[in-house]
N, C-alpha and C positions, 0 to 999 in steps of 0.2 A: 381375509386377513391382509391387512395392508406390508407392501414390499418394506423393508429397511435398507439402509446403506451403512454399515460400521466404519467409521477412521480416528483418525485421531484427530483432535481440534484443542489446541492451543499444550499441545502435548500431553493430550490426555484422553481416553480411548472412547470414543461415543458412538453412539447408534440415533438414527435418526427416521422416521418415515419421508419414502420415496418415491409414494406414487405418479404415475405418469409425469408428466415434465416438471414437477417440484424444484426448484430456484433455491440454491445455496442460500442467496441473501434473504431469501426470508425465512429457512431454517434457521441461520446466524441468530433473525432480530428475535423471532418467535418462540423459537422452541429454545435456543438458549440463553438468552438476552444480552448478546451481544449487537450492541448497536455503534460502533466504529461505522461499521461498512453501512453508506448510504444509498437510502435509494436516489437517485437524480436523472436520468435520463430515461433507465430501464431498456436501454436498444443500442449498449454498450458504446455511447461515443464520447461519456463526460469520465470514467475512470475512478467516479465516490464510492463504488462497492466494489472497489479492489481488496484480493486477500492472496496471502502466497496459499498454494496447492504446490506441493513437493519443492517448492522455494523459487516458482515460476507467479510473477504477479496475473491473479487472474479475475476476470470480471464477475465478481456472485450474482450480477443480473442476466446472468447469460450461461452460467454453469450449474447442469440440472446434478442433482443429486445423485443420482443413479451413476455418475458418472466417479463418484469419488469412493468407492470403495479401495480399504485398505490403504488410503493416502492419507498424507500430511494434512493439514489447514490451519495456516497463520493468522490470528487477526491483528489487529494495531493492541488488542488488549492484552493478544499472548507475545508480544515483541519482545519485551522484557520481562519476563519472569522474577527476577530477582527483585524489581523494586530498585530497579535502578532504569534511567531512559538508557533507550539502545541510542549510539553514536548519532545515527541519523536524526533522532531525536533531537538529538541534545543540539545538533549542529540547525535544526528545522527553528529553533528555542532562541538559541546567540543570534540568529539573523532576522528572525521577526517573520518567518514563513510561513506561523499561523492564520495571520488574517481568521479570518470569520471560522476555522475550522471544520467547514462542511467536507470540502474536498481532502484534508490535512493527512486522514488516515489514507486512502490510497493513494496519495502522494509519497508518503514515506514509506510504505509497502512497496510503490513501484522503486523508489530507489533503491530498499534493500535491494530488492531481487537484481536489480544492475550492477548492483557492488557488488554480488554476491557472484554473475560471471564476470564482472570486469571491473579489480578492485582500483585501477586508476583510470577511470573515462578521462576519454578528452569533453571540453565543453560540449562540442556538436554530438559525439555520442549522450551527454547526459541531454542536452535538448529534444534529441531523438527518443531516446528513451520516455520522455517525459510527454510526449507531444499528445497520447490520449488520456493524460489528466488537464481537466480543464478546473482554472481557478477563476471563478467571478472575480473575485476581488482586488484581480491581478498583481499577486506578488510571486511572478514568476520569476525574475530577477533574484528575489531574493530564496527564491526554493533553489534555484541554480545553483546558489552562493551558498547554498548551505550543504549541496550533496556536492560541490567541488571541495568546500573543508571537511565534509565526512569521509572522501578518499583520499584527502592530502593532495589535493590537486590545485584548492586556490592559489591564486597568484598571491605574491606579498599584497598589505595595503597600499603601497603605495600606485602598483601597476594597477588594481584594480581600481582605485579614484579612476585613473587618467582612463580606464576602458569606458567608463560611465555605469560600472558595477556597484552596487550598494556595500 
């Protein structure tokens, strides 16, 4: 009989099989068809299958299943329940931080989880925070720019022109 793990995933109570080192992310794509979370590196240094676990962002290429009984799991899918974009969102949207979309969901996952301890970063904490999501497309600039308006943190327009901020 194969192991299970029970949590809740997207606020809702699931059961999954767990055998031996079984990977979140592909629990996610497989067994539920959530496909937000990417695969992309697979040896945790690009940050596409980021998901929160207890509202910690965390890598689904590197967090085995066995590991998450009785916990939370966020995906970009269960962000907004209501049908409305969560903040980050909306602020990822007005600034054009989508680019190509591969990286987008653990991008905004890892920001929640940054607002979420620390709802005013300074820039260099959101940099920091930000530094093992990698965007091919390089719209880092404007991911910046978008999780300093999701905490009330940008500058006016006008100081941000003269920074060389988008």
């Amino acid at each position: 009989m194969a192991n299970t793990v029970r949590f809740r995933l997207n606020g809702k109570p699931v059961t999954a099989p767990a055998d031996g080192d079984r990977l979140l992310l592909w629990a996610l794509r497989t067994d539920f068809g959530l496909t937000g979370a990417k695969y992309g590196c697979g040896i945790g240094e690009c940050g596409a299958c980021t998901v929160l676990v207890d509202g910690q962002a965390t890598l689904g290429c590197q967090t085995p299943l066995s590991q998450l009984e009785g916990r939370e799991v966020v995906t970009i899918e269960g962000l907004a329940p209501a049908g409305r974009l969560h903040p980050v969102q909306e602020a990822f949207v007005a600034h054009g931080a989508l680019q190509c979309g591969y990286c987008t969901p653990g991008m905004i996952l890892t920001a929640c989880a940054l607002l979420s301890r620390d709802a005013k970063p300074s820039r260099e904490a959101i940099v920091k925070a930000m530094d093992g999501n990698l965007c091919r497309c390089g719209a880092h600039r404007r991911i910046v720019a978008a999780i300093e308006e999701a905490s009330g943190t940008a500058a006016p327009p006008a100081a941000r022109k003269g920074a060389g901020t988008p």
